[in-house]
N, C-alpha and C positions, 0 to 999 in steps of 0.2 A: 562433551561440553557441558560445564554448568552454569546454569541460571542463577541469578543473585537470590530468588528468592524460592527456591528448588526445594530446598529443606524444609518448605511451610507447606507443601502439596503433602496431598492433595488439600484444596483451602475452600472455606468456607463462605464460599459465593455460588450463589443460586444456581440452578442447573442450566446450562447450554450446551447446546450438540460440541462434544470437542472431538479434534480432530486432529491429526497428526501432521506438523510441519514438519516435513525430513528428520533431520539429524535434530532438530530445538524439540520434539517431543512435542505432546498434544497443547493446542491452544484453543480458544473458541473458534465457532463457526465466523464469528464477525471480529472485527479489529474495530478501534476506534482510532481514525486517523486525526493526524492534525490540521490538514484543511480545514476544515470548516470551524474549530476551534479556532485558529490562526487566522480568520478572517480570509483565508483568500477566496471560498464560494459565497460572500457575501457580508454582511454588516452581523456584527454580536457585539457583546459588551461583554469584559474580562469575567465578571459574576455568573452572567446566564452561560459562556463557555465552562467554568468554574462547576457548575450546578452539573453540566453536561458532561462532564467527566465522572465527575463522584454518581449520578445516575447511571452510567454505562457501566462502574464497575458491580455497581449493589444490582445492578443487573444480569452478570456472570459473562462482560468482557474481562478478560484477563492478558490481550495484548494492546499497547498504547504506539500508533507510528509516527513518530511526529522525523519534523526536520528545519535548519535555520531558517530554512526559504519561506516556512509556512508561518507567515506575519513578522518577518524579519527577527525571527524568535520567539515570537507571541507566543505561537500552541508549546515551545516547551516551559515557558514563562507558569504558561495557564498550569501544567502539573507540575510545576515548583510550586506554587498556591497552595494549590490545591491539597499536596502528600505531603509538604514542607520536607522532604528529602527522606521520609517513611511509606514506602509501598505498602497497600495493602497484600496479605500474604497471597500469593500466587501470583501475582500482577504483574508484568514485563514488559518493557521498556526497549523501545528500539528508534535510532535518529539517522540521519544521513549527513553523507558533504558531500556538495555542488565544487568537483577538483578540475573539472575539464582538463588538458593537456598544457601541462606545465613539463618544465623541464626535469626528469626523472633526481633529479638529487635535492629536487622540489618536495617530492611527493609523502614522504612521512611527515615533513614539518607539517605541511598544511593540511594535511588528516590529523595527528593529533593537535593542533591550534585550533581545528574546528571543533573533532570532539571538546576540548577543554574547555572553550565556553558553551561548548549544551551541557558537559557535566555541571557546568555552575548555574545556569539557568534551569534546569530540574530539582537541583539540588542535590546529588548524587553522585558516588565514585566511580559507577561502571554501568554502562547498558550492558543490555541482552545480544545486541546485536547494532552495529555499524553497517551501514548501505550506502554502497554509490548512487549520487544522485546525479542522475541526466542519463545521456545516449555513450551506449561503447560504438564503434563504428571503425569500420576497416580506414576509411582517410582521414580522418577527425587529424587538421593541422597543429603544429606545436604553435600555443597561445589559446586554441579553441578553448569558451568559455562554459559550455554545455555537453561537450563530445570529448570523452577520453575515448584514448587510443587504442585499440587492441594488443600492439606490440607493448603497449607503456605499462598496462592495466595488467598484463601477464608477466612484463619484468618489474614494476618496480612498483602497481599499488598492491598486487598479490602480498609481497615480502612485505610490505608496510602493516597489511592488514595484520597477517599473523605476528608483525613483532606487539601490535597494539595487543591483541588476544594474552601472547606472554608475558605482559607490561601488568596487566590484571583489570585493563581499562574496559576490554569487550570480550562480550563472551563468543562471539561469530560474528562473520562479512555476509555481505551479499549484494546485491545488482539489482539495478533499477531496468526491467524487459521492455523497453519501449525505443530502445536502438534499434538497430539496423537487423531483421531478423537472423541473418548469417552469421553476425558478429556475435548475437547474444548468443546464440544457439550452439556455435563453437568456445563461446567459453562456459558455457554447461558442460558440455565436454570434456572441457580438458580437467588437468589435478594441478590443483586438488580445486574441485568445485564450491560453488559457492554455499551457503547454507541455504539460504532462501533466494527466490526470486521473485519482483514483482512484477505483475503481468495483467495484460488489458482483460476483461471479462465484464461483456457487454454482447447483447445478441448482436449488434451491427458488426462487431469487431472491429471499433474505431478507435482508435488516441486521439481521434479529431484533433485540434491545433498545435498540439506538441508532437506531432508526427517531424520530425528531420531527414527524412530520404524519400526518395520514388519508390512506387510500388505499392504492394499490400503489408499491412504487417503483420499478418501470419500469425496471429497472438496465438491459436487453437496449438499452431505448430511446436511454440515454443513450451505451452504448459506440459505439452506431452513429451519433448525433450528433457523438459526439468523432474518431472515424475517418472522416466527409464532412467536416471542418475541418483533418484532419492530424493532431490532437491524440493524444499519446501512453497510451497507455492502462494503468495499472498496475490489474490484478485484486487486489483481498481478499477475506477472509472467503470462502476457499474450500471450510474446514469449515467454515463457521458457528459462530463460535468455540465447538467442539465438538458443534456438533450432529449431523455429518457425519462421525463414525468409529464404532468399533465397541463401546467403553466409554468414556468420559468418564474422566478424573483427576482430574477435580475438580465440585465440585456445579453444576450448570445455573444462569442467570438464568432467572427463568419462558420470555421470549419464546424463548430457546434450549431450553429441556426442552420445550417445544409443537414445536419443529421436528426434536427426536430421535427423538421418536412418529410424527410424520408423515414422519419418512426412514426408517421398520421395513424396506418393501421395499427402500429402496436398498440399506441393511446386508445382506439376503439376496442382493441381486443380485451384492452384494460376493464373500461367498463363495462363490454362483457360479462364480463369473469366477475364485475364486480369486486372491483379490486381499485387502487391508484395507477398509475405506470411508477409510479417508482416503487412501492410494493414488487411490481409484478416483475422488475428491471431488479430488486437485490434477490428475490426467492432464482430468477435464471441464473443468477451467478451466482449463487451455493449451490445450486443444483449442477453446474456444468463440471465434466469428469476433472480429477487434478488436482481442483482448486482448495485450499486448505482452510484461508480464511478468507473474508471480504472486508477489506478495510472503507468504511464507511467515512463518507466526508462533511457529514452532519456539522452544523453552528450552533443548534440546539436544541433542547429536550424536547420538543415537538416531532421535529423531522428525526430525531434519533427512539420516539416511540414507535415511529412508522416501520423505522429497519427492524426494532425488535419482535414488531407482530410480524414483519414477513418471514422473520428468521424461526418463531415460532409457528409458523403454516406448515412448513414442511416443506420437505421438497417437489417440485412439477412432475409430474409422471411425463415418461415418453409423449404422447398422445398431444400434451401441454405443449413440451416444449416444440415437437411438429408446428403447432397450428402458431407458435408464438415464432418462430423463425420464417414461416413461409408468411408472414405478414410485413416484414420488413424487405422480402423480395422484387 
């Protein structure tokens, strides 16, 4: 697979740990997601999102994840702005569709109609990469808005993906890991697998309120299925969207204000260490085995300096993450 802007590598943006996403080749230790640009972790204005992009690249992020959902287009609005439809050299671009379970003679229209307006909303002819956005799931009904199907997703968005790849529109598919662990984990498996996956990476191991099934979700399980297949691994929800720092700025979902209670010691162990918790919440998730990059959900160049001193700390030693796991127990 090539990257749109493959030929300008290696590029001339400051040094960060890179590391190898599967088969898309090395990208940074961090990603710059479009949450928090996109307004969904809280209040920005289009500028100071604007400011926090063009910071993150002169930074030496060189992956961008955005998707429609994230401010009903906002975040990929924000790097249409931003690049006015010129990447900087190395920079790569990856969006998603929200397809749930539609009827299979559905499913190309409505992946390329979605890409088509994020290609116009960036400003650009092709991403790096296309992802399903929501839960794959063994029952996900025909109409479900958030759960595509396993049988649908292996006969008929598989064959869509790859016709969009041929088309010249994207350069690779991939899966959002926050379904049903069986489902995701069987289609890692199967061929031809995805390029990337995105997966929970958080000491609690929680999706807290976008969880859709019973049980555990087994995130550790699935990174480590995605890394015996190749597959490239992008980390989120590495605060738990906010349940992992030291004050919240904005009011909890229930399933997140139960996992703020239940991280009290982590926050101590934070000042400990002398550290933030969310500091201490993004160095665990580069450090945990697998993980490729951690897609950060920053609004702005404050909270997005925080990620970049923890990403320049380095990684926790053993010993760290012991005393950092047995504190949420």
């Amino acid at each position: 697979m090539q990257f749109a802007n493959e030929s300008a590598l290696p590029c001339k943006l400051p040094t960060m740990e890179q590391r190898q996403l599967g088969q898309l080749g090395p990208v940074s230790a961090l990603t710059l997601g479009g949450g928090g640009i996109g307004q969904v972790w809280g209040t920005t204005n289009r500028e100071e999102a604007r400011l926090t992009v063009l910071r993150a690249v002169e930074a030496g992020i060189n992956l961008l994840d955005l998707a429609p959902l994230y401010g009903n287009g906002e975040a990929e609005r924000v790097i249409g702005e931003a690049f006015d439809g010129s990447l900087p050299p190395g920079v790569r671009i990856e969006t998603k569709c929200m397809l749930g379970t539609p009827p299979a003679a559905e499913v190309y229209d409505r992946l390329s109609h979605s890409l088509g307006e994020s290609l116009a909303r960036v400003r650009l002819d092709r991403v790096d990469a296309l992802i399903l956005h929501g839960h794959i799931s063994t029952d996900a009904p025909s109409g479900a808005t958030t759960r595509t199907n396993c049988e649908l997703f292996r006969d008929a968005v598989v064959p869509a993906f790859q016709r969009l790849i041929e088309e010249g529109l994207i350069g690779s598919w991939g899966i959002t890991g926050i379904g049903e662990p069986d489902a995701v984990i069987a289609t890692l498996e199967d061929t031809p697998a995805p390029a990337v996956v995105q997966c929970i990476t958080n000491v609690l191991d929680s999706p807290g309120g976008i969880q859709r099934f019973d049980g555990p979700a087994r995130p550790r399980e699935i990174i480590a299925a995605a890394a015996a297949r190749g597959v490239g691994v992008l980390g989120i929800r590495a605060v738990q969207a906010g349940a992992l720092v030291d004050s919240p700025d904005r009011e909890l979902p229930p399933a997140e204000a139960a996992d703020f209670a239940r991280a009290a010691g982590f926050r101590e162990l934070a000042r400990e260490m002398n550290t933030t918790a969310a500091v201490l919440a993004h160095r665990y998730a580069l450090s945990m085995p697998g993980v490729s990059s951690v897609v950060l959900g920053v609004k702005n160049r404050e909270e997005l300096e925080e990620c970049l001193a923890a990403e320049a700390s380095g990684p926790l030693s053993h010993e760290q993450i012991a005393r950092i796991d047995a504190s949420v127990r």
